[in-house]
Biotite code that builds the C-alpha atoms (Angstrom):
import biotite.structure as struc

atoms = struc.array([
    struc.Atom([0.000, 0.000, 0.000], chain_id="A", res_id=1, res_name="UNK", atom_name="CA", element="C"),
    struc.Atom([1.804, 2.903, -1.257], chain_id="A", res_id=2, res_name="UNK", atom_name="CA", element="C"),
    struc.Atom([0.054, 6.781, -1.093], chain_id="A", res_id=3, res_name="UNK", atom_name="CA", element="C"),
    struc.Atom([2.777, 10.121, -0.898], chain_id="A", res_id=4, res_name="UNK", atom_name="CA", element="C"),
    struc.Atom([2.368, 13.814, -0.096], chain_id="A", res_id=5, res_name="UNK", atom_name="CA", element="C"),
    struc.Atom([5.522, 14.772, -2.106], chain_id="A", res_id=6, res_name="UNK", atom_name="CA", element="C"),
    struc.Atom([4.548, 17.378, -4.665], chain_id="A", res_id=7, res_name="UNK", atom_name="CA", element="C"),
    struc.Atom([7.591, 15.921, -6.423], chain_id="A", res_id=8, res_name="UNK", atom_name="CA", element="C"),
    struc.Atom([5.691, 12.634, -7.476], chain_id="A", res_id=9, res_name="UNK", atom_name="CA", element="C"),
    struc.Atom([3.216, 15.046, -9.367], chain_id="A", res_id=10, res_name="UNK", atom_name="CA", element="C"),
    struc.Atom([3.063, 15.422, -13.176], chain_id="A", res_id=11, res_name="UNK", atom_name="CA", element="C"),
    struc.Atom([6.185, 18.444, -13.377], chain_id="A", res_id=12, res_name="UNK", atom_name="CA", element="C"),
    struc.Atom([3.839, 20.694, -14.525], chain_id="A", res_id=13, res_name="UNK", atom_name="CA", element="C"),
    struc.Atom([1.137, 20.045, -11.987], chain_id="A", res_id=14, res_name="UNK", atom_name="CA", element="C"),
    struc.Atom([3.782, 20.010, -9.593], chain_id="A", res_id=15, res_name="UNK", atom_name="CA", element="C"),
    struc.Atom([4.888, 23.630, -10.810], chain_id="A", res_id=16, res_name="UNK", atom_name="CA", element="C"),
    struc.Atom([1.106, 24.713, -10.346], chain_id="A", res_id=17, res_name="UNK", atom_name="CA", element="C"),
    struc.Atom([1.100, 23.158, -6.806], chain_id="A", res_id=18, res_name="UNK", atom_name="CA", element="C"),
    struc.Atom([3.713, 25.197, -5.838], chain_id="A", res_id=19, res_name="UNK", atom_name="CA", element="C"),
    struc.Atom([2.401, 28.745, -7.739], chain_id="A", res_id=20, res_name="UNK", atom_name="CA", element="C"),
    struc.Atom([-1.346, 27.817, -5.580], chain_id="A", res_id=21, res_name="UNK", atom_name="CA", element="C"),
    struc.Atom([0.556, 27.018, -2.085], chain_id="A", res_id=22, res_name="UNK", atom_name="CA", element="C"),
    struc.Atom([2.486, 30.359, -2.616], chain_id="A", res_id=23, res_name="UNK", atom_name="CA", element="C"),
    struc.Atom([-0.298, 32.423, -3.743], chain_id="A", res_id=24, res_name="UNK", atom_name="CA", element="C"),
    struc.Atom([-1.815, 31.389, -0.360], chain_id="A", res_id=25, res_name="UNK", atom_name="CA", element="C"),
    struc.Atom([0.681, 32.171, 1.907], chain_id="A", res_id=26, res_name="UNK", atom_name="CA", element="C"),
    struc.Atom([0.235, 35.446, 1.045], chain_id="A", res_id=27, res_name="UNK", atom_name="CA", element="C"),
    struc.Atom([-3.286, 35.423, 1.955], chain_id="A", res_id=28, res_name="UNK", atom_name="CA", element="C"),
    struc.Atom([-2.342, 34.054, 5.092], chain_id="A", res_id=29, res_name="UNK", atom_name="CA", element="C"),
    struc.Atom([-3.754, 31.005, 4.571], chain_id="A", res_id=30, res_name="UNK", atom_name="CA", element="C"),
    struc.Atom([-1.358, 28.393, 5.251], chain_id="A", res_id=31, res_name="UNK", atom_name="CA", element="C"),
    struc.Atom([-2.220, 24.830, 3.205], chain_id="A", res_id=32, res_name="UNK", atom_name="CA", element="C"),
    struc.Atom([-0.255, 21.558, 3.476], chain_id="A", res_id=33, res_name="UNK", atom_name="CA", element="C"),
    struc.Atom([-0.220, 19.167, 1.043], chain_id="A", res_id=34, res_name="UNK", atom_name="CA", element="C"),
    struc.Atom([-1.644, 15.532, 2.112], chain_id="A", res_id=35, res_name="UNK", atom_name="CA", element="C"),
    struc.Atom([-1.903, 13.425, -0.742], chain_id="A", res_id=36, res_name="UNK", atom_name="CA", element="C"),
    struc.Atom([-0.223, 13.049, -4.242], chain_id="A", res_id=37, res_name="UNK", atom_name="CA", element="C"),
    struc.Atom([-0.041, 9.909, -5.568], chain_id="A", res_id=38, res_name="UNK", atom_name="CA", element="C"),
    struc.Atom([-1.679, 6.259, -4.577], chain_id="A", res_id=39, res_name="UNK", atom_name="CA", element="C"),
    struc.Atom([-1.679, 3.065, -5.430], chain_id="A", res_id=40, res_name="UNK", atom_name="CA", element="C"),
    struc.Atom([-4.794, 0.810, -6.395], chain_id="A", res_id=41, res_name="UNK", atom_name="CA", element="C"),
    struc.Atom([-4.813, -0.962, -2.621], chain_id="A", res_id=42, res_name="UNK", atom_name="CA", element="C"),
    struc.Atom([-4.991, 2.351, -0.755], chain_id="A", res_id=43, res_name="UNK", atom_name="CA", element="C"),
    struc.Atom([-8.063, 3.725, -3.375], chain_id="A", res_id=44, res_name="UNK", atom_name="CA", element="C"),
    struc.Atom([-9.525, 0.551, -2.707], chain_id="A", res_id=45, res_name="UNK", atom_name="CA", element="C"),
    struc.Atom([-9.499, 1.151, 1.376], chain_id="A", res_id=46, res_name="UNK", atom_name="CA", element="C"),
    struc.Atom([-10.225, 4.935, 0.793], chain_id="A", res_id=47, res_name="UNK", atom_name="CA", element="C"),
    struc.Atom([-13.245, 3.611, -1.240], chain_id="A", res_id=48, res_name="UNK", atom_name="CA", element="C"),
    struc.Atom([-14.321, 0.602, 1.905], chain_id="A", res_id=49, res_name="UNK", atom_name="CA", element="C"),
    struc.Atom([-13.996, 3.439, 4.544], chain_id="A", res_id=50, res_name="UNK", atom_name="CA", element="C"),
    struc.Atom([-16.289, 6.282, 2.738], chain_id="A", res_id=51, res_name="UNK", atom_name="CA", element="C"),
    struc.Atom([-13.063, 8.470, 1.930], chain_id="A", res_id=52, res_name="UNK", atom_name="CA", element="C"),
    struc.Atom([-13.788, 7.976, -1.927], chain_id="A", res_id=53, res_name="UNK", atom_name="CA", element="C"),
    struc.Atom([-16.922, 7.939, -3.972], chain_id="A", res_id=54, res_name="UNK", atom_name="CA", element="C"),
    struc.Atom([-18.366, 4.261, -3.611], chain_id="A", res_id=55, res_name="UNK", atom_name="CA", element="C"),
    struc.Atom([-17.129, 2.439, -6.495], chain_id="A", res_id=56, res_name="UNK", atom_name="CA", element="C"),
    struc.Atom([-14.211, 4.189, -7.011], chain_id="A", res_id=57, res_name="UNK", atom_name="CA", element="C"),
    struc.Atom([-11.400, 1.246, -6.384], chain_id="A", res_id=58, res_name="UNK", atom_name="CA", element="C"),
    struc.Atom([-8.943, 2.431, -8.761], chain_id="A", res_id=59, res_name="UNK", atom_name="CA", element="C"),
    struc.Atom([-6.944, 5.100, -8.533], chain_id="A", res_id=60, res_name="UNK", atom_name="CA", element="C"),
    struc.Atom([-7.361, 7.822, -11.810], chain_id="A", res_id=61, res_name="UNK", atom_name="CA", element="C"),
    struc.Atom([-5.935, 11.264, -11.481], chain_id="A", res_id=62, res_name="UNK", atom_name="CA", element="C"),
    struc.Atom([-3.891, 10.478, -8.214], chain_id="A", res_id=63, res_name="UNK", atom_name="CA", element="C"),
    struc.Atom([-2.756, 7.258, -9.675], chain_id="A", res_id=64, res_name="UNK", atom_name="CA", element="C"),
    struc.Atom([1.499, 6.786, -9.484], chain_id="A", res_id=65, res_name="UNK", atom_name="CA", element="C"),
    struc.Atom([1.596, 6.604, -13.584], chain_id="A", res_id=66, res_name="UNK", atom_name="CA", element="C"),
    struc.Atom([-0.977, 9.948, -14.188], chain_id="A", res_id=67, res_name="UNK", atom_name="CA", element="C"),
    struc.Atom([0.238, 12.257, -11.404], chain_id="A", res_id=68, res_name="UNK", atom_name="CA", element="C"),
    struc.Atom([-2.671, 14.680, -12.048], chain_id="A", res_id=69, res_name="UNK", atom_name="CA", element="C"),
    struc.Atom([-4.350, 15.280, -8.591], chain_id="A", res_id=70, res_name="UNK", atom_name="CA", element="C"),
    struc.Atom([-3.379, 16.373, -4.985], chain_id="A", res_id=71, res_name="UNK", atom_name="CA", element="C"),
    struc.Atom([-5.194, 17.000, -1.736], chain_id="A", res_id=72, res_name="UNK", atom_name="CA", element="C"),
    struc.Atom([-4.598, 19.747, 1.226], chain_id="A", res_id=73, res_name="UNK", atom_name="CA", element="C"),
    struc.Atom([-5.675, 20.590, 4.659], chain_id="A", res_id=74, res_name="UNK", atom_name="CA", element="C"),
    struc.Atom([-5.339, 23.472, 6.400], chain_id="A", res_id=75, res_name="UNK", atom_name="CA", element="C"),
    struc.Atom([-1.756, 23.746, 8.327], chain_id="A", res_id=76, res_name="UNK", atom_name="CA", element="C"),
    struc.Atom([-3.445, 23.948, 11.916], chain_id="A", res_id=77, res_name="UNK", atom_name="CA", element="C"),
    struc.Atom([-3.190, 21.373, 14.572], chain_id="A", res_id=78, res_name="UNK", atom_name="CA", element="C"),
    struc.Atom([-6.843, 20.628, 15.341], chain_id="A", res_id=79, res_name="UNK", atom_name="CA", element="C"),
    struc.Atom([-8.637, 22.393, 12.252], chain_id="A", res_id=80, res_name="UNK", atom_name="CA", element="C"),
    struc.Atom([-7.300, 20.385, 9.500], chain_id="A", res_id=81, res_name="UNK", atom_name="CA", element="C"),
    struc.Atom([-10.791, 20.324, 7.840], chain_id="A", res_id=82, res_name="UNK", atom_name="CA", element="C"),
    struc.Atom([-13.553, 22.587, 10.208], chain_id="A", res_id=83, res_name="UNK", atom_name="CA", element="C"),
    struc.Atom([-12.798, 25.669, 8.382], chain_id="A", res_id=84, res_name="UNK", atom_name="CA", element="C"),
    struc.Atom([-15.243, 26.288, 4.998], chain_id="A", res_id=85, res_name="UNK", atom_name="CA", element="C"),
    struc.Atom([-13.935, 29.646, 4.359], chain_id="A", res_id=86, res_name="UNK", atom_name="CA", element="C"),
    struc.Atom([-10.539, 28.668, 3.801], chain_id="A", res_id=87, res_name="UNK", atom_name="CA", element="C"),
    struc.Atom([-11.281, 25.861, 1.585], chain_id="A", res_id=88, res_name="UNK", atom_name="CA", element="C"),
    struc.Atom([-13.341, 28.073, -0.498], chain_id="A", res_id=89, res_name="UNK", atom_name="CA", element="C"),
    struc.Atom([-10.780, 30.505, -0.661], chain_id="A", res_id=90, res_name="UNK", atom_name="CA", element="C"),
    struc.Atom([-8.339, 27.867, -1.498], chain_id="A", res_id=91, res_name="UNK", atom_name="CA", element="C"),
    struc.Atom([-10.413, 26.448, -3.840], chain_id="A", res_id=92, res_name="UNK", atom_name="CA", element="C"),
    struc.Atom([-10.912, 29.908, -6.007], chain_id="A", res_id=93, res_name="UNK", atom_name="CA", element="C"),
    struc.Atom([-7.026, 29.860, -6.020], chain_id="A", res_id=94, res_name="UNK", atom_name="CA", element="C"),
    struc.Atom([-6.836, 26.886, -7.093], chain_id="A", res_id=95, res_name="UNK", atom_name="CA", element="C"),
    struc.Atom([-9.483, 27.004, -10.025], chain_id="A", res_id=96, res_name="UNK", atom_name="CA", element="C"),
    struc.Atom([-7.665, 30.721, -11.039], chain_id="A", res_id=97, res_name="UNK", atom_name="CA", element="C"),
    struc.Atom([-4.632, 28.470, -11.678], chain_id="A", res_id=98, res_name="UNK", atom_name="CA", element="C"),
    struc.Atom([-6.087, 25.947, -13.929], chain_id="A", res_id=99, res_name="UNK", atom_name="CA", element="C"),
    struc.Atom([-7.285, 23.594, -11.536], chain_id="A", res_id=100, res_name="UNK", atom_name="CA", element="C"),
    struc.Atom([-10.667, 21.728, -11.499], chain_id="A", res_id=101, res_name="UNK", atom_name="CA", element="C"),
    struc.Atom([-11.683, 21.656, -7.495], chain_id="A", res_id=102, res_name="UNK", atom_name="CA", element="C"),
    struc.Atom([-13.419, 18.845, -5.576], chain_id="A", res_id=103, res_name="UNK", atom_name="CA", element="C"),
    struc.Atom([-15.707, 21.620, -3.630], chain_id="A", res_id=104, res_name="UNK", atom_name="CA", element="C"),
    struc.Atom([-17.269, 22.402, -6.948], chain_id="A", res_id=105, res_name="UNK", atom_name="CA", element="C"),
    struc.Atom([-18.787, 18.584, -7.414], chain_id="A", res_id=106, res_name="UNK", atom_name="CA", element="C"),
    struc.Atom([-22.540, 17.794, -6.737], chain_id="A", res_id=107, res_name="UNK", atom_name="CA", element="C"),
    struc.Atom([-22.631, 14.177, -5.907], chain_id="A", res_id=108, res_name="UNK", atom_name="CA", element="C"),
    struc.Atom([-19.450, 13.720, -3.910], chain_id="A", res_id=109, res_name="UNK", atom_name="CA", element="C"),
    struc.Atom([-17.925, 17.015, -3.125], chain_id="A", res_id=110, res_name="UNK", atom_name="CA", element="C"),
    struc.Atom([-14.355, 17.134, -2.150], chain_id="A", res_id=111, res_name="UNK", atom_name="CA", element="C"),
    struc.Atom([-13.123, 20.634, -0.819], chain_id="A", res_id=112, res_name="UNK", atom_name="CA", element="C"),
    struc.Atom([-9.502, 19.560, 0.121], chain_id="A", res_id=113, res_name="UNK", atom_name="CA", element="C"),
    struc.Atom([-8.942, 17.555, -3.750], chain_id="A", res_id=114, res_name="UNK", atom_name="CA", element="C"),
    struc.Atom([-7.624, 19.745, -6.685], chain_id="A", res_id=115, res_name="UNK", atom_name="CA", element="C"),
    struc.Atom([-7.041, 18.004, -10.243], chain_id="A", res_id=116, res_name="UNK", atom_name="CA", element="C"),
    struc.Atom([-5.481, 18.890, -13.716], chain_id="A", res_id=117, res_name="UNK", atom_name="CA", element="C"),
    struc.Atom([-8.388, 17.391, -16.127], chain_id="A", res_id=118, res_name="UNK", atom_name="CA", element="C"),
    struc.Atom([-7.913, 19.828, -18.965], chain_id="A", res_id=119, res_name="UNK", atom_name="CA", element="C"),
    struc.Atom([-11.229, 21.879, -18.194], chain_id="A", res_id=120, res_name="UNK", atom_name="CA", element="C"),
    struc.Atom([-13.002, 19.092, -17.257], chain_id="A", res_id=121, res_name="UNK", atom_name="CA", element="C"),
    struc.Atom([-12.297, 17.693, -20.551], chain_id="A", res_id=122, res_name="UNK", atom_name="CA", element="C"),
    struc.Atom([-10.492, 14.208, -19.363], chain_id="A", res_id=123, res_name="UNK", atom_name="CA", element="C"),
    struc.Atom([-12.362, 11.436, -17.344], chain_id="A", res_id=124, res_name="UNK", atom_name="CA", element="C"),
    struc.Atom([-11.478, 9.319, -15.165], chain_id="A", res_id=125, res_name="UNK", atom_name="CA", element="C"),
    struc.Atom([-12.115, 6.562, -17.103], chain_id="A", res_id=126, res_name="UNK", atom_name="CA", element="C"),
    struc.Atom([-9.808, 8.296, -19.798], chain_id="A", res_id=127, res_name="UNK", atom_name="CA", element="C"),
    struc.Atom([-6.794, 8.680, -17.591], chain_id="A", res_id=128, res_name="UNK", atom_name="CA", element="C"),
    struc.Atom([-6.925, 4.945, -16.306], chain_id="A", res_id=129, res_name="UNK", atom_name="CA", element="C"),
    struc.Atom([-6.599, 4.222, -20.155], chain_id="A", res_id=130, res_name="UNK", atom_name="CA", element="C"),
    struc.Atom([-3.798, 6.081, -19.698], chain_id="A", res_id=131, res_name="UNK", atom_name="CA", element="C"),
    struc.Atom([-4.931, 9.027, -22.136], chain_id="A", res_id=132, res_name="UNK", atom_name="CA", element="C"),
    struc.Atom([-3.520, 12.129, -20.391], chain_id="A", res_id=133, res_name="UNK", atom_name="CA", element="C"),
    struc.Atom([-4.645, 15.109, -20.609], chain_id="A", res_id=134, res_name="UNK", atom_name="CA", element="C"),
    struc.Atom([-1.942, 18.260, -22.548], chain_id="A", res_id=135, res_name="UNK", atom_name="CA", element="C"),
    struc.Atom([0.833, 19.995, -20.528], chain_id="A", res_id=136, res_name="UNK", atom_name="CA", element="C"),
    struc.Atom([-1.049, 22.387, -17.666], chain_id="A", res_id=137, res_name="UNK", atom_name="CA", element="C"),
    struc.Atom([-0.802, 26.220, -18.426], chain_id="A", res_id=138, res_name="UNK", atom_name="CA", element="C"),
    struc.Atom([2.547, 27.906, -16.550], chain_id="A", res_id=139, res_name="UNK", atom_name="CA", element="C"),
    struc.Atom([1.695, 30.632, -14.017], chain_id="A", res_id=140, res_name="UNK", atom_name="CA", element="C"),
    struc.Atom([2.900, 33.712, -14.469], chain_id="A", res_id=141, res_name="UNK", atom_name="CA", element="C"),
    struc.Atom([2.900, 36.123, -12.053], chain_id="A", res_id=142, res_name="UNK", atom_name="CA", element="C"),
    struc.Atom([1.952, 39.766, -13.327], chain_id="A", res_id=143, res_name="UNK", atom_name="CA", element="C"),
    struc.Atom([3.702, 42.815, -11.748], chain_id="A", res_id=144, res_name="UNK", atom_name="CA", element="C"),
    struc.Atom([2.134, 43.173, -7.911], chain_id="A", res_id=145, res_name="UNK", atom_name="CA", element="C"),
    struc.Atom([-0.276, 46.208, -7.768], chain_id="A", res_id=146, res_name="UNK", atom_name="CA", element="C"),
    struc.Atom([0.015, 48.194, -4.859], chain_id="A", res_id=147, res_name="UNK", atom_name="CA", element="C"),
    struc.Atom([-3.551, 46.907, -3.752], chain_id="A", res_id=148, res_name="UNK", atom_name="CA", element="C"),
    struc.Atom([-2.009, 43.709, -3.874], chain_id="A", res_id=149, res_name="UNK", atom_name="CA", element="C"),
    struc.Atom([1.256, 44.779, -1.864], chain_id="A", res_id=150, res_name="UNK", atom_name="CA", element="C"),
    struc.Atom([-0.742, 46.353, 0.715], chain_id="A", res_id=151, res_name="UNK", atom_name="CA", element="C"),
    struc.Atom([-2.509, 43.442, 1.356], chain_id="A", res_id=152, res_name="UNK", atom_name="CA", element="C"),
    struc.Atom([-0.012, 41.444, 1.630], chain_id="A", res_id=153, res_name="UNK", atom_name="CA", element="C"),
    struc.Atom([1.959, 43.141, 3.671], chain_id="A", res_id=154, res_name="UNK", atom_name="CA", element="C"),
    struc.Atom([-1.191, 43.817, 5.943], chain_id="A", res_id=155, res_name="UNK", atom_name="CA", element="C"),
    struc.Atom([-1.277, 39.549, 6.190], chain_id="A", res_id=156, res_name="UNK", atom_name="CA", element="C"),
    struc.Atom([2.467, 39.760, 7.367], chain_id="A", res_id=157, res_name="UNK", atom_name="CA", element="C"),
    struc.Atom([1.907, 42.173, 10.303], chain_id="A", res_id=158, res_name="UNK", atom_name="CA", element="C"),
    struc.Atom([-1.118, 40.273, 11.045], chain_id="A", res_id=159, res_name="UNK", atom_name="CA", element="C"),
    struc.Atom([1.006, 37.267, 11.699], chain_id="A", res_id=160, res_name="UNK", atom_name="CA", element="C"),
    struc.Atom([3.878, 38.936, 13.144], chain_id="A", res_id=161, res_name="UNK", atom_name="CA", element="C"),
    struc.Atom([1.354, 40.273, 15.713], chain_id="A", res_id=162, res_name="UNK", atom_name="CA", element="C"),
    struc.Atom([0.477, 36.765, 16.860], chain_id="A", res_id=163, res_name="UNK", atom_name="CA", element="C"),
    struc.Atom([4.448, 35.935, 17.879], chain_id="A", res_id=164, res_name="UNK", atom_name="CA", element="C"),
    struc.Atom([6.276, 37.441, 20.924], chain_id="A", res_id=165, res_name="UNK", atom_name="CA", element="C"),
    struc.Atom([8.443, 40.520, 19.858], chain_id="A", res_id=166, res_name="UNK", atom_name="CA", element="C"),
    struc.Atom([11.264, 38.576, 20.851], chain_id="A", res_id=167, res_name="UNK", atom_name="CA", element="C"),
    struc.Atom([10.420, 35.807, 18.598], chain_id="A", res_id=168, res_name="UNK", atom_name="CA", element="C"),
    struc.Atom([10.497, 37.807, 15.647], chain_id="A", res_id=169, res_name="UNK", atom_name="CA", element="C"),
    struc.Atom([13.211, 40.281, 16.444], chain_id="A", res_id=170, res_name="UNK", atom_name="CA", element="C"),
    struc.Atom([15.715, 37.241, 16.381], chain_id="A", res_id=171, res_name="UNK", atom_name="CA", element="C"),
    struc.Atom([14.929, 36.497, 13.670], chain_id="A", res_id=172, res_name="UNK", atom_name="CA", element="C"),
    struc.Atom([14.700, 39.686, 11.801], chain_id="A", res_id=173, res_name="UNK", atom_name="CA", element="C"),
    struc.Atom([18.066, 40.168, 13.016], chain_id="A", res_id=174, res_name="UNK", atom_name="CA", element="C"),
    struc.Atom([19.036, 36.844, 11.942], chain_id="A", res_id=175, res_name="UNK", atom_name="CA", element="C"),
    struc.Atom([17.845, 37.338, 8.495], chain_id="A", res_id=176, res_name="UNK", atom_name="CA", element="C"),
    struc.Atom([19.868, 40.923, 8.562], chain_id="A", res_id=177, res_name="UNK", atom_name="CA", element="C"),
    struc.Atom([22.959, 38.837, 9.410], chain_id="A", res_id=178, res_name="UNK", atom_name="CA", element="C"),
    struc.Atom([22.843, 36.238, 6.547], chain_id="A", res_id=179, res_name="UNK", atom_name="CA", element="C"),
    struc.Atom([22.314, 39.471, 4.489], chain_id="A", res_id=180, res_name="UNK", atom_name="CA", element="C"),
    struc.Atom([23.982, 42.116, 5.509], chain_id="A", res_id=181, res_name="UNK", atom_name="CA", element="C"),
    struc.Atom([23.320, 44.606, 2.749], chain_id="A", res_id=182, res_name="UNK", atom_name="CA", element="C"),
    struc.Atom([19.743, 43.758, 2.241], chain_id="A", res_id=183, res_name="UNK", atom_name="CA", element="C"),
    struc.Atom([17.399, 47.077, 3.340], chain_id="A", res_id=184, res_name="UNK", atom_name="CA", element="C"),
    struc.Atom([18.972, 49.450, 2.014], chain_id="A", res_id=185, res_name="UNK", atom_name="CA", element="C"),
    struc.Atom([19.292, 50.457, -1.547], chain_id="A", res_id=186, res_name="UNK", atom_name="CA", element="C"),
    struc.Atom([20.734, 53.911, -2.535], chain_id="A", res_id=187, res_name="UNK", atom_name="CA", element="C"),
    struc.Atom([20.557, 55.065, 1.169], chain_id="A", res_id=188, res_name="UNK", atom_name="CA", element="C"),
    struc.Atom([17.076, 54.640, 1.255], chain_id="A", res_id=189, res_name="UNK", atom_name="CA", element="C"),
    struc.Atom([15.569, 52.989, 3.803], chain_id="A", res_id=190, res_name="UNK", atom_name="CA", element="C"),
    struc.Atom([13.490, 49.663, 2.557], chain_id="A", res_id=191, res_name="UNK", atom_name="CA", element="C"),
    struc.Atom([10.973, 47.647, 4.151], chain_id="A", res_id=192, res_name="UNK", atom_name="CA", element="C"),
    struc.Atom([12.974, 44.488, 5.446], chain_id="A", res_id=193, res_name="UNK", atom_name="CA", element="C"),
    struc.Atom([15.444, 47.554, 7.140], chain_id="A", res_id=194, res_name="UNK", atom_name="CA", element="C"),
    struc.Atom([12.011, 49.264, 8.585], chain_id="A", res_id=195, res_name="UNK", atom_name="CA", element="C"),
    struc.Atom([10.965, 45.683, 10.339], chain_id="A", res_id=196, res_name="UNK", atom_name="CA", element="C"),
    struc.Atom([14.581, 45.402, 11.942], chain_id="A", res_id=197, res_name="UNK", atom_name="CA", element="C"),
    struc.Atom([13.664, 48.685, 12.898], chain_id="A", res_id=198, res_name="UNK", atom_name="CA", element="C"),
    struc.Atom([10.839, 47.788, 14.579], chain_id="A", res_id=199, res_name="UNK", atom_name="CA", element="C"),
    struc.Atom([12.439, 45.036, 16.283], chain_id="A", res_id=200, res_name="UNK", atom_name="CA", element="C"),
    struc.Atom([14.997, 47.233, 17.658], chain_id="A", res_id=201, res_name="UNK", atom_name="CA", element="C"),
    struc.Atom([11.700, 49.050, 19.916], chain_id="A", res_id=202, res_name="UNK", atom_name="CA", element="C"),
    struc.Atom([11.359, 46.325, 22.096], chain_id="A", res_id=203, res_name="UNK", atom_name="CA", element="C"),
    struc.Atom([7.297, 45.225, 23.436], chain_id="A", res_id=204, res_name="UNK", atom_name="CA", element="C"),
    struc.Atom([6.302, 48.637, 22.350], chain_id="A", res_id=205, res_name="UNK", atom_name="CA", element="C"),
    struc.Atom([6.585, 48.806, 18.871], chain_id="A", res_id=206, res_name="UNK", atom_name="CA", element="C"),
    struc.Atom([4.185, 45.192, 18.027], chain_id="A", res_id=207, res_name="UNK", atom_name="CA", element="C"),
    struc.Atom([1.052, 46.009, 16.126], chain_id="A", res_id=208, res_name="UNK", atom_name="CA", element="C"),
])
């Protein structure tokens, strides 16, 4: 009974994806961790027994070791791997702006944490255990940030900077300033990684 979590044993360009939709969440703030890649035909077959599958659904298609198409996430909290709709949703409209068709969206057996490459919904299962793949998935590529976009994200970083002990992140601001000591300023001016060493430097008081 094989089944892996390493993005690795995806399909290189579904693996690329992966990676663009686990980024573009991060800077959400939403943290996702990948459970699930690939599988072989015993573990669909006790996934199917147990009610983790659709009934019927013994052998393995898109997360299959030879297609390489599918993965599933939870949410990276202890506790609240699954009790949180909002961040599958939010997830999931990642996801689908990526390429990806999204196991929330399905009406008989919905699936919020499963995300697969089917071409648009164009390849069946039935098609990839024929082993009739579906065309390489689109590259992401990142447009220029707008400044609605940088403001958000850095208003997620804060957020979570908030929730750590000022001396938690002031070692390792300073750490970060060590490894590179020229990074913050540019020209004399005064960037933003320079501004939170700044803000380290004030001690309890200066934590949003």
């Amino acid at each position: 009974m094989r089944h892996s979590r390493s993005i690795s044993d995806l399909r290189a360009d579904v693996a690329e994806n992966c990676r663009a939709l686990l980024m573009l969440a991060e800077r959400e703030g939403l943290s996702v961790l990948v459970t699930e890649t690939v599988r072989d035909a015993e573990y669909q077959r006790m996934l199917a027994e147990k009610g983790y599958a659709a009934k019927g659904a013994v052998t393995p298609s898109f997360h299959a070791e030879h297609a390489g198409l599918a993965f599933d996430i939870c949410k990276n909290e202890a506790g609240h791997e699954y009790d949180d709709p909002a961040f599958f949703i939010r997830v999931g409209e990642i996801g689908k702006m990526l390429g990806f068709s999204w196991g929330g969206d399905w009406g008989s057996f919905p699936d919020r944490p499963h995300f697969q490459w089917d071409a648009g919904a164009t390849y069946t299962s039935a098609m990839i255990r024929a082993k009739r793949y579906p065309p390489p998935m689109p590259r992401y590529e990142e447009e220029e940030m707008t400044q609605q976009q940088f403001d958000a994200m850095m208003e997620n970083y804060l957020k979570r900077l908030a929730q750590q002990t000022p001396a938690g992140w002031s070692a390792e601001a300073r750490l970060g300033g060590e490894k590179q000591p020229d990074r913050g300023r540019r020209g004399g001016e005064q960037t933003v990684p320079q501004l939170f060493d700044a803000r380290a430097d004030g001690g309890a008081d200066a934590a949003l």
